[in-house]
N, C-alpha and C positions, 0 to 999 in steps of 0.2 A: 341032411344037406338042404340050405334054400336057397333055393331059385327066383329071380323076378323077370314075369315072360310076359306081366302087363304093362300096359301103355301110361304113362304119366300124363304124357299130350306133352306140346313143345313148349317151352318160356322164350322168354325176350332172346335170350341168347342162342337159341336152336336157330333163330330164322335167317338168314340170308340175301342178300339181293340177289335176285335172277333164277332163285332155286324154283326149281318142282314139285309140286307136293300132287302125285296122283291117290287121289282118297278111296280109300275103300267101300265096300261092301253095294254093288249097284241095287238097284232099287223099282222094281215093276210095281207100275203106277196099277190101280185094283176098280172095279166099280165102286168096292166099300171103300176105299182112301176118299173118293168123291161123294159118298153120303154121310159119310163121317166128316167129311169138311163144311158140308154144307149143316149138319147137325151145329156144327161149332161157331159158325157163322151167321147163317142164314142170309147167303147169297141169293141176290132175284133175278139176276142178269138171262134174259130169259135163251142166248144164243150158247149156254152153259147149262142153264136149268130143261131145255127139252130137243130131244134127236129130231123132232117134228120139225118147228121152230126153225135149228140149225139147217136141217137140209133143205125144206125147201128156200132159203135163200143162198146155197152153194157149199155148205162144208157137207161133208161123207157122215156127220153124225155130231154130237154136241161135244166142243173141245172140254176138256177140263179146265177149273179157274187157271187163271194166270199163275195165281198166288202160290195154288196150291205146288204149284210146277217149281215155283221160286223156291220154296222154302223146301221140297226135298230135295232141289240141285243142294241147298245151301246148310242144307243138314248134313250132307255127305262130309261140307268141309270143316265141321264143329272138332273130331278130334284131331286133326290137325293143325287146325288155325286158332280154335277161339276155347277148346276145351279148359285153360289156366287165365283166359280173357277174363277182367273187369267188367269190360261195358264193349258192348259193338258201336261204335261210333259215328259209321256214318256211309251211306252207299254213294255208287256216281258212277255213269256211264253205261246201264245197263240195257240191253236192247232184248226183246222177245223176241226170238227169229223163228220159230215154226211150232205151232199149236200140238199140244201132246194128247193123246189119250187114253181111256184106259186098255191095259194092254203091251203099252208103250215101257222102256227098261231106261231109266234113265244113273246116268253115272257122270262124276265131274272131277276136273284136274284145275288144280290151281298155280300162279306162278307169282313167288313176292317181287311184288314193284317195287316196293319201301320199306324203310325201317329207321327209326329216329326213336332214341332213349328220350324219355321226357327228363325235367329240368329237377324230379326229385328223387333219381338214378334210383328209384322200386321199380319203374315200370317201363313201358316203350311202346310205342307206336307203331304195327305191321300193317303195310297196305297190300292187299294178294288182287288179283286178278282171275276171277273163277271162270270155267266154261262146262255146261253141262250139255250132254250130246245123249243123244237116243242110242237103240238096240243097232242104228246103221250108221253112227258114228255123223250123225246131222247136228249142226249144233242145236238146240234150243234156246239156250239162253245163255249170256255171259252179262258179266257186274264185274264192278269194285268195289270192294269194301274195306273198311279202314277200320282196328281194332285195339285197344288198350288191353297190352298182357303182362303178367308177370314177370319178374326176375327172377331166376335159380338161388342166383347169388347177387345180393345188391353190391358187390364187390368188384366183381366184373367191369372191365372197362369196357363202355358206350363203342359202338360201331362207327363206319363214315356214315351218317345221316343222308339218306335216300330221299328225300321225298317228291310224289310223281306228278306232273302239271297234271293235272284234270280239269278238262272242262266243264263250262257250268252249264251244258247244252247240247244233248245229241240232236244232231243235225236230220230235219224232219226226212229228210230225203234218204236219210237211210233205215228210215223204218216203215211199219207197214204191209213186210213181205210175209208175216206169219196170217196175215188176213188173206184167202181166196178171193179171188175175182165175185163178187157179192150179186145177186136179183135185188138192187131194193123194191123194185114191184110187188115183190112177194113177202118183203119185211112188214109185218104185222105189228105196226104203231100202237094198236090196239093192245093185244097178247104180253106186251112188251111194257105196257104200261107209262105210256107217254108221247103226247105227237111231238115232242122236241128235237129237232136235228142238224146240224152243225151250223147250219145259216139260225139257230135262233139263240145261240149265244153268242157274248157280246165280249169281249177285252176288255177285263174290265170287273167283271160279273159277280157279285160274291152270290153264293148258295148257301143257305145255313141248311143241312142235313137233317135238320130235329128232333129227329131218333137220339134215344140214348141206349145203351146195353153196358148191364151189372155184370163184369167176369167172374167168376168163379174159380175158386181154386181148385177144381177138378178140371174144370175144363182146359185151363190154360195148361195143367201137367201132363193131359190127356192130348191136347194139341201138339205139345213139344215132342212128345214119346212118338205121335204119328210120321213126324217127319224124322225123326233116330238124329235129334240134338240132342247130344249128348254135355254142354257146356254145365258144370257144375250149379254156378249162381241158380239155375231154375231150379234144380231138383231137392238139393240136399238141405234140409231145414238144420240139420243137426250141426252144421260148418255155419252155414247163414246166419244163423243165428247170434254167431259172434263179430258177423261181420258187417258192414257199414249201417245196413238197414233192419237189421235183425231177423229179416226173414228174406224168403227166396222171391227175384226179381223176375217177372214176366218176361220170356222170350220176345224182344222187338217185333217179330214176323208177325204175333197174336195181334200187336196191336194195328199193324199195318191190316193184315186182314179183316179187323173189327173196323177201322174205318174204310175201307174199301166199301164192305157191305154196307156201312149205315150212307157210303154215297150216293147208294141206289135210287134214296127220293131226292131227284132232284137232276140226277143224271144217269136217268134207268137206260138211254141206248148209250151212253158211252160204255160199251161191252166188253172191251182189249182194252188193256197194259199195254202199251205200243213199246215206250221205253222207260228207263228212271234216270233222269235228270242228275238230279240229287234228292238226298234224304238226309235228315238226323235224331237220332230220337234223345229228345231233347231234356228229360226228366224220365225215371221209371215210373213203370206201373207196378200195381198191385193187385192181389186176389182181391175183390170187393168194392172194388174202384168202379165207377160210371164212365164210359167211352160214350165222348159226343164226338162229332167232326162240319168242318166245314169249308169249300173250293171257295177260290179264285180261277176265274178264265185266265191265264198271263198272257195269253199268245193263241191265235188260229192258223194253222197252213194244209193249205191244198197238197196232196199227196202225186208226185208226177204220173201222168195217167193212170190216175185213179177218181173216174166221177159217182165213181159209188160210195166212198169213203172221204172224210175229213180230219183231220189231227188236232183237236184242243191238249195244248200246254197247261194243266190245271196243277195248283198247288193245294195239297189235299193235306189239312192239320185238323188234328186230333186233341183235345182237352179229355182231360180226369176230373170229374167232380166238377163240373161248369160245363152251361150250356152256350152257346155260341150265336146268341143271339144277337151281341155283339160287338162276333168276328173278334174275339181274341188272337192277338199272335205276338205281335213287340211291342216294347213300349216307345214314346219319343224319345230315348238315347239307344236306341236297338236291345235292347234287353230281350228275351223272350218273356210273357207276362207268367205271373205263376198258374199253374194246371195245365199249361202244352205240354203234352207228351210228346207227338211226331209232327215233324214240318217235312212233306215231300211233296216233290217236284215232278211230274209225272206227266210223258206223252199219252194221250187217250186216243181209242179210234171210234168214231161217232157218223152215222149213216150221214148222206148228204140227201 
């Protein structure tokens, strides 16, 4: 007798407007998830990098990256959402609400806001809603993301077409609260690697990052397995192989993270993810590829009662194989230029 008691993951036609999807398997964040992230990165943010550092300006110990926190809420939702996924196409609305770390058990439940078959009925468009919340049911962090998945049966007839207003901007006054009331007196300018602070950027601003980093194809398969995405495209050469690009496509969150880190010169106390705006990652990456990146200031706001803290809006993009010297991103009819990989849109929190 056979049996089939494993998961396939959903298609286009499993997903629902309004449905639930509580994802399995929770997930206790380690000290080794945070020297393994920082192995794969090499993050310098120094209110991350030392418990010193962190407390004496007000946290109980040094949080964990932002990132890191992002991409295991957002591993949780891969065999659910995106495990028969294309391509992840694109995030909006996402806010950091309270610093994790290790220690800390994080788990996340997702709910479809959308769904719209595309116009060449192989595929369709699911937008979910994710929240992940600690061991005390605190949220941490919630996003949208928007995802290109397969069809069961290209036969199947298309659903009513969902698709959810998103705005193009979380509203500055609702973030901020995952920061403690801060000493900057005691913030070490110095340690931190730069006297820069929120009165000395300007709207307006480009930052070229100048760093570049070569990923590896150990790395990027070792990163993905860390966070348990489990989405096909990264892993399996043997399928990839036959399929659009012939080999396996770099998990978007690597590349997010690989620009994060190279932002550091340049904007070493922007140290919080506040929120994510929007995002898209705009062409794949590859094992062997060169990540450069570089900001724009879009936007500054004062944080309500908060004179310890400031919020820069910066658009933080990333190129493959080109340096940004410059400031690649559209052309003059909007095109993106070729080598963008990611165009995101990102609250920072930066000392005053």
């Amino acid at each position: 007798m056979t049996t089939t008691k494993t998961n396939p993951g959903n298609f286009f036609e499993d997903f629902k407007h309004g449905q639930i999807l509580k994802h399995t398997t929770p997930r206790t964040l380690t000290e080794g998830d945070v020297a393994l992230y920082m192995s794969l990165y090499g993050p310098r943010f120094a209110v991350q990098s030392s418990d010193a550092f962190a407390r004496a300006i007000g946290y109980p110990r040094a949080p964990s990256d932002d990132l890191l926190m992002f991409h295991i809420v957002f591993g949780k939702t891969v065999p659910d959402v995106s495990l028969n996924a294309i391509a992840n196409l694109g995030y909006a609305n996402g806010r950091f609400l309270k610093p994790v770390y290790p220690g800390d058990t994080l788990s996340t439940v997702s709910e479809v806001i959308g769904v719209k078959e595309n116009s060449n009925g192989e595929t369709g468009t699911v937008y979910v809603r994710s929240t992940g919340r600690n061991q005390d049911d605190d949220v941490v962090l919630e996003y949208t993301r928007w995802v290109m998945v397969r069809k069961r049966d290209k036969t199947s007839p298309p659903p009513d077409p969902v698709v959810p207003d998103l705005t193009d901007r979380v509203d500055p006054a609702t973030i901020g609260e995952a920061v403690p009331p801060l000493d900057i007196s005691k913030y070490d300018f110095d340690l931190a690697g730069s006297p820069y602070r929120f009165a000395d950027y300007e709207v307006g601003e480009k930052i070229d990052h100048v760093d570049g980093m070569t990923l590896e194809e150990a790395e990027h398969q070792m990163a993905t397995r860390l966070y348990q995405n489990t989405a096909k495209v990264h892993f399996n050469q043997h399928t990839e192989s036959k399929g659009r690009f012939g080999k396996r496509i770099v998990y978007g969150g690597v590349m997010i993270s690989l620009a994060r880190a190279l932002s550091f010169n340049g904007l070493q106390n922007a140290f919080h993810i506040a929120a994510i705006n929007g995002g898209r990652h705009v062409s794949p990456l590859f094992a062997g590829d060169t990540v450069y990146a570089w900001s724009e200031i879009l936007e500054k706001s004062e944080l309500a009662g908060r004179d310890d803290v400031g919020a820069l809006r910066v658009r933080l993009v990333a190129t493959k194989n080109k340096n940004c010297e410059d400031y690649p991103y559209k052309t003059e009819q909007g095109k993106y230029v070729d080598g963008v990989i990611l165009d995101l849109d990102v609250w920072l929190i930066v000392p005053r």
